[in-house]
C-alpha positions as CSV (number, residue, x, y, z in Angstrom):
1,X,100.4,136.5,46.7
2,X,100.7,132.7,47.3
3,X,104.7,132.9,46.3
4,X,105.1,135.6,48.7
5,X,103.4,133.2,51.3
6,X,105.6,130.9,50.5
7,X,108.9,132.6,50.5
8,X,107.9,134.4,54.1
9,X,107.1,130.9,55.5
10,X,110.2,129.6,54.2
11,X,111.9,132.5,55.6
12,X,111.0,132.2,58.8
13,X,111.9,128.1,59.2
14,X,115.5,129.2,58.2
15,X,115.5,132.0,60.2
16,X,114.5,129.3,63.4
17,X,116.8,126.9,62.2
18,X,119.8,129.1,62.5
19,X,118.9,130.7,65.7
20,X,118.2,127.2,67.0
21,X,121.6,126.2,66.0
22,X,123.4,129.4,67.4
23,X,122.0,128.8,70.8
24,X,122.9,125.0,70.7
25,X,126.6,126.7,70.3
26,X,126.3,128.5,73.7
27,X,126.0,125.1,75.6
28,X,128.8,122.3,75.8
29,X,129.2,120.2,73.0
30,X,127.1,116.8,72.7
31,X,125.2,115.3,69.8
32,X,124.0,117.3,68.0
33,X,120.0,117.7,68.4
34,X,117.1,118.5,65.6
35,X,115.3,121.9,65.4
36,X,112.1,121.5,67.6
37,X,112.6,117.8,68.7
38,X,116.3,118.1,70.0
39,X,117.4,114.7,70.6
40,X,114.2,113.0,71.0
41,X,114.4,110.9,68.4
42,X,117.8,109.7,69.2
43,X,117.5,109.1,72.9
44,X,116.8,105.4,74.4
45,X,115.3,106.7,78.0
46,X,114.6,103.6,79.5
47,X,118.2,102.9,79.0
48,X,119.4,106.6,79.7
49,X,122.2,105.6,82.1
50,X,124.2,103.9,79.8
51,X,123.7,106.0,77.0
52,X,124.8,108.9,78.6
53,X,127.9,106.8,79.6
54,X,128.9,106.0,76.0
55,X,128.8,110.1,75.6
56,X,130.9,110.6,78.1
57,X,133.1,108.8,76.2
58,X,132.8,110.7,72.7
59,X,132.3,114.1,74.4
60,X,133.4,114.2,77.6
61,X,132.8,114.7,81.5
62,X,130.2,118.0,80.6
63,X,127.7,117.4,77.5
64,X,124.5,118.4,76.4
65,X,121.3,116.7,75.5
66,X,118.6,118.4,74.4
67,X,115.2,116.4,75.6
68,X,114.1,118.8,74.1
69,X,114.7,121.5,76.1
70,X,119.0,121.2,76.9
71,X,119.8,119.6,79.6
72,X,123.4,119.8,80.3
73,X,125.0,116.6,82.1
74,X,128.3,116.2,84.2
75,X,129.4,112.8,84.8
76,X,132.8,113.5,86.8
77,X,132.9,113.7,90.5
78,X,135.2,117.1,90.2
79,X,132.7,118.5,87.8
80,X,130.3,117.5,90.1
81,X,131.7,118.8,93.3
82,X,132.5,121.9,91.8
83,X,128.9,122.9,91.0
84,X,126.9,121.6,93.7
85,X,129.3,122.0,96.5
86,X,131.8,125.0,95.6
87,X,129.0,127.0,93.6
88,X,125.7,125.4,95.0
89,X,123.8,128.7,95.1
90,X,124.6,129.2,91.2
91,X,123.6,125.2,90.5
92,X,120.5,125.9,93.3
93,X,117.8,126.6,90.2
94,X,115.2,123.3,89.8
95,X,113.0,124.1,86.5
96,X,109.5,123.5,87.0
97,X,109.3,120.6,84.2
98,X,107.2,117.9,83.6
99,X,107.0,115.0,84.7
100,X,108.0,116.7,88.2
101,X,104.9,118.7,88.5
102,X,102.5,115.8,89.0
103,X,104.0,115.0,92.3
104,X,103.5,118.6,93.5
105,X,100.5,120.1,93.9
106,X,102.2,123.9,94.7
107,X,103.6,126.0,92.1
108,X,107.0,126.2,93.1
109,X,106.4,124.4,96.6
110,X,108.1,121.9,98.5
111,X,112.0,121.5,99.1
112,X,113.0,118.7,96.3
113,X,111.1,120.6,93.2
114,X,111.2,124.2,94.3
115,X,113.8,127.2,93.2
116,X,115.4,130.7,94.3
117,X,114.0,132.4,97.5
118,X,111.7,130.1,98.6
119,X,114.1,127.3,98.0
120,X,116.2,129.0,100.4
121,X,112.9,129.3,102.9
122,X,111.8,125.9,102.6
123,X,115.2,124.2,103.3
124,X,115.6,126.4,106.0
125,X,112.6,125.7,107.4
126,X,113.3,121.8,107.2
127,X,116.7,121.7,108.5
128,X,115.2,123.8,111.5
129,X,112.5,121.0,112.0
130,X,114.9,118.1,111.2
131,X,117.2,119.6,114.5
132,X,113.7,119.5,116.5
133,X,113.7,115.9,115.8
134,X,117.1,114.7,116.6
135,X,119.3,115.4,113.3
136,X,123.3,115.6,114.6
137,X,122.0,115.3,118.0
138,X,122.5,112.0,120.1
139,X,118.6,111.0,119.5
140,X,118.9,110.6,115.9
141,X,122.4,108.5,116.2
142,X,120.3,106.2,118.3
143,X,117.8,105.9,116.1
144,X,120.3,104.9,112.9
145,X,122.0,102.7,115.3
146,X,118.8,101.1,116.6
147,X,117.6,100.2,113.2
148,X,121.0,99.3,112.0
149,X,121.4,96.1,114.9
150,X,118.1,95.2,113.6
151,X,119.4,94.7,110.1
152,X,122.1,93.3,111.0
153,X,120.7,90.7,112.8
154,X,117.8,90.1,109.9
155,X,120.8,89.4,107.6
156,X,122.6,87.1,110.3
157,X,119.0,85.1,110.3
158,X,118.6,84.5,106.9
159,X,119.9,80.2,105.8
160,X,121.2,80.7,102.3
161,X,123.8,83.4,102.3
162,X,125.3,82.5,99.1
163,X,122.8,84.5,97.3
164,X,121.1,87.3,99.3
165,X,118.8,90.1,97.5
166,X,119.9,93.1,99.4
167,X,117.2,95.1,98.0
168,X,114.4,94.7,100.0
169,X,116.0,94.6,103.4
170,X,117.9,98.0,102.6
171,X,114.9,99.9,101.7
172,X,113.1,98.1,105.0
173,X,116.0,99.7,106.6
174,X,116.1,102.9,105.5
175,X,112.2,103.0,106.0
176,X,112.3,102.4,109.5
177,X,114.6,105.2,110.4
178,X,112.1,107.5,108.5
179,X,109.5,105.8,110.2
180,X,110.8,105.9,113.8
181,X,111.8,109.5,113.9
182,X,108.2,110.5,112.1
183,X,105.5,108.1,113.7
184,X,107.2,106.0,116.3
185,X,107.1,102.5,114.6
186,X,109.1,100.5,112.6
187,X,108.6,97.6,109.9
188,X,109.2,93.6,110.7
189,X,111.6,92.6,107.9
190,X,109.6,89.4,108.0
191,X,106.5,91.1,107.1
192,X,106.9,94.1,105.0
193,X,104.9,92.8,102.0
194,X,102.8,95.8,102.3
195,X,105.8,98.5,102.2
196,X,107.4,97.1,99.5
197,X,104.0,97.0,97.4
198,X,103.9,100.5,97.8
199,X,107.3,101.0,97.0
200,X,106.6,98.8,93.7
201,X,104.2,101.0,92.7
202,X,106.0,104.2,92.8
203,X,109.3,102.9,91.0
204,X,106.5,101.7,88.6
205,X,105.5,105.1,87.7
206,X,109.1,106.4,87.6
207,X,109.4,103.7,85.0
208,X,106.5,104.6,83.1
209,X,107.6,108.1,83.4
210,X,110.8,107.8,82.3
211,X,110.0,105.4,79.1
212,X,107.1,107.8,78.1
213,X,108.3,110.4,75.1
214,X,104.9,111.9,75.3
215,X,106.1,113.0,78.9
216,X,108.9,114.5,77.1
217,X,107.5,116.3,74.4
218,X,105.3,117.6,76.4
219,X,107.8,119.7,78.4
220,X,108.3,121.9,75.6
221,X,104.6,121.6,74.0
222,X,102.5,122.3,77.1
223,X,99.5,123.0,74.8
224,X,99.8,118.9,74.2
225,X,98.3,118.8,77.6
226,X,95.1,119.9,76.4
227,X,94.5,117.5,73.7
228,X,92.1,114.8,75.3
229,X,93.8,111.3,74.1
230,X,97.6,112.6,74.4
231,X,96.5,114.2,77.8
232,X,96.1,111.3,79.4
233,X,99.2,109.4,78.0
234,X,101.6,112.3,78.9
235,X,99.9,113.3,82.0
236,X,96.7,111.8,83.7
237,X,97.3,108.2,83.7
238,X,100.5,109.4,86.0
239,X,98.2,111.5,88.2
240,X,95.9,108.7,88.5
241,X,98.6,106.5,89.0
242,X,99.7,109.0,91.9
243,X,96.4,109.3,93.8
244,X,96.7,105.3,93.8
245,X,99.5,105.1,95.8
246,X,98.0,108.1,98.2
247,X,95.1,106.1,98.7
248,X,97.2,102.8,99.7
249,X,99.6,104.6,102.0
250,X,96.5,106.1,103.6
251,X,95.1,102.3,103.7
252,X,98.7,101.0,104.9
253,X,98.9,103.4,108.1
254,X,95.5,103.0,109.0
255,X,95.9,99.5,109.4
256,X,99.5,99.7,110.8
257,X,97.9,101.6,113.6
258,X,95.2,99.4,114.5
């Protein structure tokens, strides 16, 4: 009885290795992934960008990785193009995968995460709302232009111009367009301390996010979600992380108002 056990087990992990290895066929070549894991194992993600540059070069413009589920990756700006601009309603589809649900609180909601029909609803809906507030209208050119002369002129102020960290003062700038259309005010460059903590924080938990293999595993092994210790590393200490940043940008415009 136990051989029997044996052989059907053994059975059925050949069986799942083959079919795993007949669907890796169906997608663009890349390297090639382990049953289960895929290319976990493999896969550097806090240095993603430049691993997935050294594949172009051994496989090409379109490749797969499998993280574990198979992601399939175009690096050339014809590739590119071609999908999102020529054939954007085949390329439309955003899978609901973790670490994206934490920031949404919707199944399926919002314009950035959601897919199909209601994609199609919600960006209508926004591009509807965006015209309301100016967008290709002369209001909104004022606004880009306004906010442009301003950081201008903060670059034009600052002593040392050999060496000038354009980081801050672009996000500053691209802040107070967002900021102007939506609530009427706009940050000093002087003394944005407080929007650039904020901003810290959230490319903080993309960080974490992206450098967490528990967040990747757990795309394919929701049940990991469960488990009390793993939970938290693949899951809550992000959520916790999220309702920190709520709670400072609720802090921030209070006092921004007063």
């Amino acid at each position: 009885m136990l051989s029997i056990v044996v052989l059907l087990f053994i059975s059925a992990i050949v069986i799942y290795i083959w079919r795993f290895y007949e669907n890796v066929r169906r997608y663009p070549k890349g390297p090639t992934p382990l049953p289960i894991f895929g290319n976990f194992f493999s896969t550097d993600f806090r240095r993603l960008h430049m691993q997935i540059a050294d594949y172009t070069k051994i496989y090409g413009n379109v490749f797969t990785l499998w993280l574990p589920k198979p992601h399939v990756v175009i690096t050339d700006y014809e590739g590119i193009k071609e999908a999102f601009a020529k054939k954007g309603d085949d390329f439309s589809g955003r899978s609901a995968i973790f670490p994206q649900i934490v920031f949404q609180n919707v199944e399926n909601g919002g314009v950035i995460f959601s897919q199909g029909e209601n994609w199609k609803e919600q960006r209508r809906i926004s591009l509807h709302i965006l015209r309301d507030f100016g967008m290709g209208k002369n209001l909104m050119e004022e606004q880009v232009l306004l906010s442009a002369q301003e950081f201008l002129a903060h670059l034009a102020s600052i002593k040392n111009k050999e060496e000038i960290d354009l980081r801050t003062p672009i996000q500053v700038f691209v802040a107070n367009i967002i900021n102007k259309t939506l609530f009427g005010f706009s940050y000093e460059y002087a003394r944005s301390d407080r929007l650039m903590a904020s901003v810290d924080v959230i490319v903080r938990i993309f960080d974490e996010m992206k450098g967490s293999r528990w967040t990747m595993l757990a795309q394919v092994f929701t049940f990991l979600h469960r488990l009390p210790v793993i939970s938290y590393y693949s899951k809550g200490r992000f959520e916790k992380m999220i309702d920190e940043v709520c709670l400072f940008s609720f802090i921030y415009l209070f006092y921004s108002f007063i």
